[in-house]
MINU-291175 format. One line per 8 residues: number of its first residue (from 1); their letters; for each residue x, y, z of N, C-alpha, C, O. Coordinates in Angstrom, 3 decimals, always signed. Layout:
NUM	A	X,Y,Z,X,Y,Z,X,Y,Z,X,Y,Z ~ ...
END
This chain:
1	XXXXXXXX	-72.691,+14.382,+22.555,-71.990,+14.105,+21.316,-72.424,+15.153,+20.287,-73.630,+15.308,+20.099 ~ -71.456,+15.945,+19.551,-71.878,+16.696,+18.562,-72.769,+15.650,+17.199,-72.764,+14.502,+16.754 ~ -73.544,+17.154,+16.961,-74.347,+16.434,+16.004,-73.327,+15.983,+14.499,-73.681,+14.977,+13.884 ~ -72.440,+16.555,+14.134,-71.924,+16.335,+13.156,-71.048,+14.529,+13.470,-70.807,+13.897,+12.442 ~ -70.790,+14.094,+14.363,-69.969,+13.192,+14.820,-71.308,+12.116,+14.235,-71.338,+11.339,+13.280 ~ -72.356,+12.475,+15.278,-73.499,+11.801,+14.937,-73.634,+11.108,+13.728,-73.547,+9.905,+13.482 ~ -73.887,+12.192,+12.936,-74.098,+11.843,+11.412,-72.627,+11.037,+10.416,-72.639,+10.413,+9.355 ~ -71.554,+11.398,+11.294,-70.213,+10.845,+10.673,-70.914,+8.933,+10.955,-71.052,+8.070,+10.089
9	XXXXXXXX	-71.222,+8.833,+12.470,-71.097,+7.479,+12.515,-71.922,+6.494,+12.366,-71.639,+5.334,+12.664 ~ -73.624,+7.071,+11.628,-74.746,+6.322,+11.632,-74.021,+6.191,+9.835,-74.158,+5.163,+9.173 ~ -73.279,+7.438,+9.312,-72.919,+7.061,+7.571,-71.862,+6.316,+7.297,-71.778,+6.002,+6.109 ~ -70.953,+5.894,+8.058,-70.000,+5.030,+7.897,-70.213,+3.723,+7.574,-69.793,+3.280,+6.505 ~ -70.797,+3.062,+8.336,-71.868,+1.892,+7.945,-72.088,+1.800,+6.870,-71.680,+0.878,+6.163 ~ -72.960,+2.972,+6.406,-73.691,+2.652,+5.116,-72.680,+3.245,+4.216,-73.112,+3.250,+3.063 ~ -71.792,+3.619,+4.290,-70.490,+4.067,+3.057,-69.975,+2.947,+2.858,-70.030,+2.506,+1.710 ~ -69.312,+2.138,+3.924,-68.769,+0.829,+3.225,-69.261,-0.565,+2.788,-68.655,-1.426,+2.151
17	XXXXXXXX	-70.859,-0.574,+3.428,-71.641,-1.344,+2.890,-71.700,-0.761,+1.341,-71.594,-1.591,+0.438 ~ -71.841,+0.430,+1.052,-71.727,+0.627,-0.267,-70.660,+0.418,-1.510,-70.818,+0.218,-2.715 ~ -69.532,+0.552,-0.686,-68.554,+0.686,-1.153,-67.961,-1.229,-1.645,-67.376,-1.581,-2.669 ~ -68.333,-1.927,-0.673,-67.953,-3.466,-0.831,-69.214,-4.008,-1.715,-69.128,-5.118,-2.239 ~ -70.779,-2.943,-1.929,-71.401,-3.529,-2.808,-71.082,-3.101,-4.808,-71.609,-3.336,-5.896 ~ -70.084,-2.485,-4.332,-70.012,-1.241,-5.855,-68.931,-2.744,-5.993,-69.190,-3.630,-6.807 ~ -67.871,-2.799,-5.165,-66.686,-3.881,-5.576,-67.607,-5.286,-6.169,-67.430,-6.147,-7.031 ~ -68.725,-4.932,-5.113,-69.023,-7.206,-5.927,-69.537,-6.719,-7.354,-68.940,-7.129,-8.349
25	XXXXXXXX	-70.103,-6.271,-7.424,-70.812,-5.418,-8.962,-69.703,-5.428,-9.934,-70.025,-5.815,-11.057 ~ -68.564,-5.117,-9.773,-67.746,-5.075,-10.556,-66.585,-6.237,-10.404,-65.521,-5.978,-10.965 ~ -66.670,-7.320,-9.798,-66.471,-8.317,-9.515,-66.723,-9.307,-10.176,-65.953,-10.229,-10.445 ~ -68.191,-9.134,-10.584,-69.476,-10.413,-10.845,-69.641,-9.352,-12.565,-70.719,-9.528,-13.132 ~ -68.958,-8.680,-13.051,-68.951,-8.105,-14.189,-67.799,-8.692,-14.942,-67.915,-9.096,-16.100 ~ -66.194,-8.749,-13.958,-65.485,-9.085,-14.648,-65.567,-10.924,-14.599,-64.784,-11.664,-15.195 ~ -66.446,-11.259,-13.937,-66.202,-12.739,-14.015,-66.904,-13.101,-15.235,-66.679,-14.063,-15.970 ~ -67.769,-12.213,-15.344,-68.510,-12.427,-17.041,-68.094,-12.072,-18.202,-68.268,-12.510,-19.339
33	XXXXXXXX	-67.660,-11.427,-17.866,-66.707,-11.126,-19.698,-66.402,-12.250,-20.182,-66.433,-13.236,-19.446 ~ -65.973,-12.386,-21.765,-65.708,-13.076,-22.510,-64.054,-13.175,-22.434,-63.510,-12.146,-22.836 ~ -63.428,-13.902,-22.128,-61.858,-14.187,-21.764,-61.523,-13.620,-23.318,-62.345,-14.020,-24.143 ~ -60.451,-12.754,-23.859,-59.696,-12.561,-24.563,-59.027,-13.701,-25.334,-58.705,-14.631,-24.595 ~ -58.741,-13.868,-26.601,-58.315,-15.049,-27.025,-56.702,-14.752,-27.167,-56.337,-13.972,-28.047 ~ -55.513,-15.518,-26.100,-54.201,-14.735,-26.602,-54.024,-14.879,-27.999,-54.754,-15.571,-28.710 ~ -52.914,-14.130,-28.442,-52.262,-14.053,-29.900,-51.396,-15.258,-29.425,-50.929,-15.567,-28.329 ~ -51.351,-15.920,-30.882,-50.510,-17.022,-31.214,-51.486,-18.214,-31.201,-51.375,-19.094,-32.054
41	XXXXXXXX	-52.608,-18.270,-30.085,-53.252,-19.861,-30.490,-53.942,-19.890,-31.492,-54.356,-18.863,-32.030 ~ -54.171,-21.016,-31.893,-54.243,-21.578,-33.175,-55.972,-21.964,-33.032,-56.336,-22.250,-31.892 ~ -57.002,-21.982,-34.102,-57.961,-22.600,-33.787,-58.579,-24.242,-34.681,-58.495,-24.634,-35.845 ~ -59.131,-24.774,-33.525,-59.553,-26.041,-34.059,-60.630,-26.030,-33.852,-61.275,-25.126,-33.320 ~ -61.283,-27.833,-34.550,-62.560,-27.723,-34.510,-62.760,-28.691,-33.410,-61.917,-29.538,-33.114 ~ -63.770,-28.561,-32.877,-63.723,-29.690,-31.653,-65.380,-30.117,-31.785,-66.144,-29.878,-32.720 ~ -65.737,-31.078,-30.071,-66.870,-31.568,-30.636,-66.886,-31.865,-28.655,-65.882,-32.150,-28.002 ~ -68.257,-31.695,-28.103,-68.796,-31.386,-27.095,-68.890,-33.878,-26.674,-69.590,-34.788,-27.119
49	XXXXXXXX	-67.941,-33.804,-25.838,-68.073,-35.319,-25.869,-68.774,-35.501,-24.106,-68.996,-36.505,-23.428 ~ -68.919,-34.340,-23.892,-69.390,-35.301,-22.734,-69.922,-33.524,-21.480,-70.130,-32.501,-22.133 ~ -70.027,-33.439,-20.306,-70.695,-32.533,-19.740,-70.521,-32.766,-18.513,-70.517,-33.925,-18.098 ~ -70.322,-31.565,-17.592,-70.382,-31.544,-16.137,-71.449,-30.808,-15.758,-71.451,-29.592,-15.946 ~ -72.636,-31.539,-15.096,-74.125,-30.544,-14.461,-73.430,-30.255,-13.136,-72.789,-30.960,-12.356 ~ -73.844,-28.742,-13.162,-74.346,-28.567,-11.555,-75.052,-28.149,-11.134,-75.495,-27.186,-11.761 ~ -75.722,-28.464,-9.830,-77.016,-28.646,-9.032,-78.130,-27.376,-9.894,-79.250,-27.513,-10.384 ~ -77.480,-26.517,-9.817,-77.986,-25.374,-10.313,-78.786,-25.117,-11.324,-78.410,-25.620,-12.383
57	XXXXXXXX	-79.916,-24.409,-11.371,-80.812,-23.891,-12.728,-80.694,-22.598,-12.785,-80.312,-21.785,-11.944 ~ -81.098,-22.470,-13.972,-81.429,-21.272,-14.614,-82.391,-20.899,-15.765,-82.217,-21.285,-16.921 ~ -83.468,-20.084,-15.344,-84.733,-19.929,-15.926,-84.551,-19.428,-17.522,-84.183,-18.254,-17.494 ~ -84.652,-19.806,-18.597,-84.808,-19.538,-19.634,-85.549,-18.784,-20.998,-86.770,-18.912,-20.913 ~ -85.366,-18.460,-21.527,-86.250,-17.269,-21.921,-87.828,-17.867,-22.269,-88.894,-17.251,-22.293 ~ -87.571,-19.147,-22.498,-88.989,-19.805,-22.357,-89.905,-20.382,-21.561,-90.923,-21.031,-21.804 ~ -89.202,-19.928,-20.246,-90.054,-20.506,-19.342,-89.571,-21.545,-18.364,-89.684,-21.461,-17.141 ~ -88.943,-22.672,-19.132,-88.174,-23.600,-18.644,-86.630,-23.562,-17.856,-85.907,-22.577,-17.707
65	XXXXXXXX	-86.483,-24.416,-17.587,-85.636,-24.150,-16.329,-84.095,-24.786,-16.890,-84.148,-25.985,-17.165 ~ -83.014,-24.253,-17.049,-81.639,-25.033,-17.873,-80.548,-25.149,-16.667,-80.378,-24.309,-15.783 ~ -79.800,-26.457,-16.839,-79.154,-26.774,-16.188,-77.671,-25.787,-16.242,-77.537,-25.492,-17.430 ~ -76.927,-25.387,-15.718,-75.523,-24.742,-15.341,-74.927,-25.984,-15.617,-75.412,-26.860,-14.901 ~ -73.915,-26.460,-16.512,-73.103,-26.913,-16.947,-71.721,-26.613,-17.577,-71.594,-25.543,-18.172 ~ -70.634,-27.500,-17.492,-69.313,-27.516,-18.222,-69.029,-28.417,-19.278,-68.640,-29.542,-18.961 ~ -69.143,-28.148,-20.394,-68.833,-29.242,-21.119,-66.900,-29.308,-21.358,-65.918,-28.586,-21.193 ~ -67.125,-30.182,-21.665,-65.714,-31.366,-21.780,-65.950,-31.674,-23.367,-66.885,-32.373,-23.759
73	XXXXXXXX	-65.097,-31.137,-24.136,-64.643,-30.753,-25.461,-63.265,-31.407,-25.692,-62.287,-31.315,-24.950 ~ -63.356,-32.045,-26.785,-62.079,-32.930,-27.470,-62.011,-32.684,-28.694,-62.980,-32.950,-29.405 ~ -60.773,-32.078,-29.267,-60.422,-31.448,-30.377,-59.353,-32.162,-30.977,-58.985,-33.032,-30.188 ~ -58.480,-32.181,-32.366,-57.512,-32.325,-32.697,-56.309,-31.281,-32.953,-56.286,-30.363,-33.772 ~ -55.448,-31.619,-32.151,-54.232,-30.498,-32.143,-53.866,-30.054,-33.775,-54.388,-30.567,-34.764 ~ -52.985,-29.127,-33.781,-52.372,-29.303,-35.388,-51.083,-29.735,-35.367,-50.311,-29.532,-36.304 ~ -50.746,-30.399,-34.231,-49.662,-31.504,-34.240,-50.604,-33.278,-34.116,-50.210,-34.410,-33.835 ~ -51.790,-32.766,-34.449,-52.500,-34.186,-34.653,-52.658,-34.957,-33.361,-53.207,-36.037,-33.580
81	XXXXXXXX	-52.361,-34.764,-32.088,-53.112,-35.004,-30.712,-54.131,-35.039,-30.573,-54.747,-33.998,-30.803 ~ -54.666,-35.890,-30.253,-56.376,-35.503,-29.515,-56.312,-34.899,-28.318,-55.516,-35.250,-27.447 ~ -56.999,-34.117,-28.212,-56.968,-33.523,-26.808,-58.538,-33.528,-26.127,-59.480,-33.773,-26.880 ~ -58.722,-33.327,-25.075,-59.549,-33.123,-24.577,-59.552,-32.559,-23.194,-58.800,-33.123,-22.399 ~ -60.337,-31.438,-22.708,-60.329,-30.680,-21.997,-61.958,-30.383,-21.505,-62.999,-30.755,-22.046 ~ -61.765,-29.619,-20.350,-63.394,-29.211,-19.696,-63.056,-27.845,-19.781,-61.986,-27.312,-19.488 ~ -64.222,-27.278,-20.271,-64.455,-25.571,-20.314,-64.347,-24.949,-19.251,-64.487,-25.625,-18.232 ~ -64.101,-23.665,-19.111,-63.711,-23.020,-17.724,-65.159,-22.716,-17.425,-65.363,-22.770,-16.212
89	XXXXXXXX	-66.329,-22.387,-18.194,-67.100,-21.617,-18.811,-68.494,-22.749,-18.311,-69.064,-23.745,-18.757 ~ -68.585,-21.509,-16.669,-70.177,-22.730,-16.255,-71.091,-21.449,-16.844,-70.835,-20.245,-16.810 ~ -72.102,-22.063,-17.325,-73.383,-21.330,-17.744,-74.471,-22.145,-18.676,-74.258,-22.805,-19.693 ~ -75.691,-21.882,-17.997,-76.716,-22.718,-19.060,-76.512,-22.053,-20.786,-76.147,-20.923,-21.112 ~ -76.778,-22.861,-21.392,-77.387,-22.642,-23.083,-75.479,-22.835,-23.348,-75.014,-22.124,-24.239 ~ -74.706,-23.561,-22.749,-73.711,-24.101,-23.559,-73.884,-25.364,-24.119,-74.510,-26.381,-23.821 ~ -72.905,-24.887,-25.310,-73.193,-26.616,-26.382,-73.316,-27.815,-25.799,-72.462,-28.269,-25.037 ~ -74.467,-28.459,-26.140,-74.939,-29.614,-25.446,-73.683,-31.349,-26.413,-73.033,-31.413,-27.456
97	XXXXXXXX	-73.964,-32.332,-25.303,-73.091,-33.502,-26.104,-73.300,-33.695,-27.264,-74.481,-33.597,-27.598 ~ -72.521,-33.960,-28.095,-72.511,-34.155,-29.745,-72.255,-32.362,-30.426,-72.134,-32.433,-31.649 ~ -72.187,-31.343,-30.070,-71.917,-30.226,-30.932,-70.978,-29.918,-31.033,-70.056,-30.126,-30.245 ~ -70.935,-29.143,-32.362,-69.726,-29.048,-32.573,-68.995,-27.448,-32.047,-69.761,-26.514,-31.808 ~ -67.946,-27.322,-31.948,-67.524,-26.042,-31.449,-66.056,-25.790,-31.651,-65.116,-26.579,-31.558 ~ -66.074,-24.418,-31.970,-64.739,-23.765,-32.471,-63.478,-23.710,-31.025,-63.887,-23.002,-30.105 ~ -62.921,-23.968,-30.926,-61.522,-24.228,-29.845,-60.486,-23.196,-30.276,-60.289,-22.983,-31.473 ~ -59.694,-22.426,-29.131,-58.453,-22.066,-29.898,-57.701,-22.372,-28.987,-58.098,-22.323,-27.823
105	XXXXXXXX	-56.339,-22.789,-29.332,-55.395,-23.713,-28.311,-54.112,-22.841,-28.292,-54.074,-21.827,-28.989 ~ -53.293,-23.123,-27.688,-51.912,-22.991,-27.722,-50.721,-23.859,-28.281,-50.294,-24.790,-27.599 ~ -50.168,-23.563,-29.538,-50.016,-24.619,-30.392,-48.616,-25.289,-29.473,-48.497,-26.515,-29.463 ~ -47.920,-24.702,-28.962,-46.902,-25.442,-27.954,-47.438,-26.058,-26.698,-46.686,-26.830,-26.103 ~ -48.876,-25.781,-26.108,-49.104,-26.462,-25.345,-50.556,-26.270,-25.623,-51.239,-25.340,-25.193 ~ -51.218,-27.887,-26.889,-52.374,-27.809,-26.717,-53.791,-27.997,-25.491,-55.000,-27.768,-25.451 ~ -52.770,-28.527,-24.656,-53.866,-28.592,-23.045,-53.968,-27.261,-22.850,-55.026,-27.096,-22.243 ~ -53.433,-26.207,-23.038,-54.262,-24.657,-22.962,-55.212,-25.036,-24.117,-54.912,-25.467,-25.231
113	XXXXXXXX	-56.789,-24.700,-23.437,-57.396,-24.606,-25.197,-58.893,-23.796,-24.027,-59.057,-24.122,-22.851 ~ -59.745,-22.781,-24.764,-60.979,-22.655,-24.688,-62.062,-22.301,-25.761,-61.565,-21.957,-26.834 ~ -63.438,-22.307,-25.716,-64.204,-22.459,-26.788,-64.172,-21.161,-27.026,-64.266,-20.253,-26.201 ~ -63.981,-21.060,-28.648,-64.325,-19.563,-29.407,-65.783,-18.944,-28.689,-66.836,-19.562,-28.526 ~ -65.521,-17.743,-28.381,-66.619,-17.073,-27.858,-67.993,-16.974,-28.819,-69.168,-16.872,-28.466 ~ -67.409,-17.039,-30.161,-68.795,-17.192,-31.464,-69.309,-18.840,-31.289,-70.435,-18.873,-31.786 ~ -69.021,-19.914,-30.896,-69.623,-21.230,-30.566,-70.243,-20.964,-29.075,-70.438,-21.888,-28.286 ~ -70.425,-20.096,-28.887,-71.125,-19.662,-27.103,-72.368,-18.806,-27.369,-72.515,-17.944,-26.502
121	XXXXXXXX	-73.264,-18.805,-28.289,-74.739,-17.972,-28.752,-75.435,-17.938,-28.239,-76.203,-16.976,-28.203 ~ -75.586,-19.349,-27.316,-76.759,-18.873,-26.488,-76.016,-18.832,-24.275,-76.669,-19.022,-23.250 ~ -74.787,-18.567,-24.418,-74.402,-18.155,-23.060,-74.717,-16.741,-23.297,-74.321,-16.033,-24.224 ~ -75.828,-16.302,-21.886,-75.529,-15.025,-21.466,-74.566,-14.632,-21.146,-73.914,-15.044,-20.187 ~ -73.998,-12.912,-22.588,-73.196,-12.271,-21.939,-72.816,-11.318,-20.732,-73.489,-11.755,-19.799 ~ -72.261,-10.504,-20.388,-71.591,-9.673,-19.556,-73.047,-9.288,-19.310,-73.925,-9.934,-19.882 ~ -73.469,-7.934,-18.220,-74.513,-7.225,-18.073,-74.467,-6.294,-18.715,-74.986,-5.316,-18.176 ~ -73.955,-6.090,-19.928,-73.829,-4.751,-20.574,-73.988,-3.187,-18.975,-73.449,-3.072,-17.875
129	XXXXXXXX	-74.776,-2.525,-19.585,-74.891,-1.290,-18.583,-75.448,-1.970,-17.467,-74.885,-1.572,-16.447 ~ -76.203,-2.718,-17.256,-77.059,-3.096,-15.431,-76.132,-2.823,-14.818,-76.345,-1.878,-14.059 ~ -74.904,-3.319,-14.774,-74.195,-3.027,-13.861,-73.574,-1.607,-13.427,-73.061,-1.475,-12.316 ~ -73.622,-0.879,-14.066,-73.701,+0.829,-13.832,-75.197,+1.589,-13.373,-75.332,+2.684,-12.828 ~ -76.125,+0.733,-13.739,-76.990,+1.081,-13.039,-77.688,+0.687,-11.553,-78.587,+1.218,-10.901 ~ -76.826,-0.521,-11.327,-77.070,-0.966,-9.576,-75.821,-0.075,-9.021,-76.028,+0.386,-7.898 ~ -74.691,+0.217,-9.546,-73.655,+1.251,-9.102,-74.085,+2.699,-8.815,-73.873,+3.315,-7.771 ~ -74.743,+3.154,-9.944,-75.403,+4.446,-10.051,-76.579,+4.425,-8.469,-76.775,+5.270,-7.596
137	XXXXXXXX	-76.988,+3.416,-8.638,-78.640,+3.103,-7.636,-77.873,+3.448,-6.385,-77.980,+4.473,-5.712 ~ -77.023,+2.341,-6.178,-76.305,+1.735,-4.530,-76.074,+3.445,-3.710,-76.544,+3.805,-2.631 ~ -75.153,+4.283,-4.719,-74.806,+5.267,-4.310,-76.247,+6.923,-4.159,-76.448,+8.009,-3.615 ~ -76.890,+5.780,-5.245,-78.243,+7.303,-5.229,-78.343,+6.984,-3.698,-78.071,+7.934,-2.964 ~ -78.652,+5.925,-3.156,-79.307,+5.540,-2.470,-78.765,+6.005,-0.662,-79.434,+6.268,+0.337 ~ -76.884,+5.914,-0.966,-76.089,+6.367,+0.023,-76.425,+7.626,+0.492,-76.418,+7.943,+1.681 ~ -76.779,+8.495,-0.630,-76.873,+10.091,-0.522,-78.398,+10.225,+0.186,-78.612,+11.186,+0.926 ~ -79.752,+8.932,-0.144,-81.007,+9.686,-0.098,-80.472,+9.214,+1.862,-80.088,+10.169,+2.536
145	XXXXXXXX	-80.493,+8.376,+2.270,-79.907,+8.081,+3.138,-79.306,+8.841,+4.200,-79.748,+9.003,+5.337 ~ -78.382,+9.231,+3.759,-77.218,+10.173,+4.626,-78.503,+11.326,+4.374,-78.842,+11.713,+5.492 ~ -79.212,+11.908,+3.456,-79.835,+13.194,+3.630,-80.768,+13.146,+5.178,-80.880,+14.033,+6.024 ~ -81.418,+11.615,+5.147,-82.442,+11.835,+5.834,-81.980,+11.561,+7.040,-82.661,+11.940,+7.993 ~ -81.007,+11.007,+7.234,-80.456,+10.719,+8.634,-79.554,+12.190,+9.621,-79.347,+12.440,+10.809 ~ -79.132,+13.085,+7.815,-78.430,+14.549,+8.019,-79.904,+15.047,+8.901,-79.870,+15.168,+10.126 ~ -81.032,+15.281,+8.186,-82.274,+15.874,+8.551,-83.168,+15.710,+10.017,-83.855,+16.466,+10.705 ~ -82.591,+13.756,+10.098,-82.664,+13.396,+11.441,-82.050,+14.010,+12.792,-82.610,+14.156,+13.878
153	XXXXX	-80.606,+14.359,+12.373,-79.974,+14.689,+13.768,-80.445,+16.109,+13.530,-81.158,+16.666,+14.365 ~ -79.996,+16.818,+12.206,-80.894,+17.941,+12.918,-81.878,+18.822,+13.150,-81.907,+20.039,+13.336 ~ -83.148,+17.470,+13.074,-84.006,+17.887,+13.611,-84.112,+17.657,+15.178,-84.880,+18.237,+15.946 ~ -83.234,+16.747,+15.464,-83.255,+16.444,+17.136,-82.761,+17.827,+17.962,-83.140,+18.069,+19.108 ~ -81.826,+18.722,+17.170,-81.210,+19.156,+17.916,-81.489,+20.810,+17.988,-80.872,+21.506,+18.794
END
């Protein structure tokens, strides 16, 4: 087998292992963003009536350990409905039962509604840059890789 074939098929592997790890990276980036608020909804004030835990923790800047939760938020329409809805939005340090929180709805259909991203202070945001830097890494890493495996075949040969 030529040596160049060689080196084509020990790097293939590790190209698309790279390549499907660059996609989750930017995957698990856009699932964090802050949803856009459309134009036209309207905002209300709402109030945290109740909560969905799941199994899940998450370590806190103090040490302690916070539950992953959804709270379930009930607002008044400005057609005067009560509404109530569960947040799309799992993450520890969301408003606990009894708080209050900013809503913006869709005034023709207030069952669209999610919490103003400024009532969310203590949800961790997006990864800012980390995530360009496990992108940047994944691929340093393709190249140190492919060098030494380049260096491998030909030193065999």
């Amino acid at each position: 087998m030529p040596d160049w074939l060689s080196l084509v098929l020990a790097m293939v592997p590790i190209v698309l292992a790279a390549a499907f790890g660059t996609r989750q990276v930017i995957y698990s980036k856009r699932a964090r963003e802050w949803p856009a608020v459309p134009s036209g909804w309207v905002r209300a004030q709402g109030v945290v009536v109740d909560e969905q835990a799941l199994g899940r923790r998450r370590p806190a800047k103090d040490g302690t350990a916070q539950r992953i939760r959804r709270p379930v938020i009930t607002f008044r329409a400005a057609d005067g409905r009560e509404i109530t809805f569960t947040s799309r939005i799992r993450a520890a340090g969301t408003p606990g039962v009894g708080s209050l929180v900013e809503v913006y709805h869709d005034p023709f259909d207030p069952t669209m509604a999610s919490i103003a991203p400024q009532s969310l202070p203590n949800v961790v945001p997006a990864l800012g840059l980390a995530e360009k830097w496990v992108v940047v890494n994944i691929w340093i890493m393709v190249v140190v890789i492919g060098v030494i495996i380049g260096l491998v075949v030909l030193h065999r040969s």
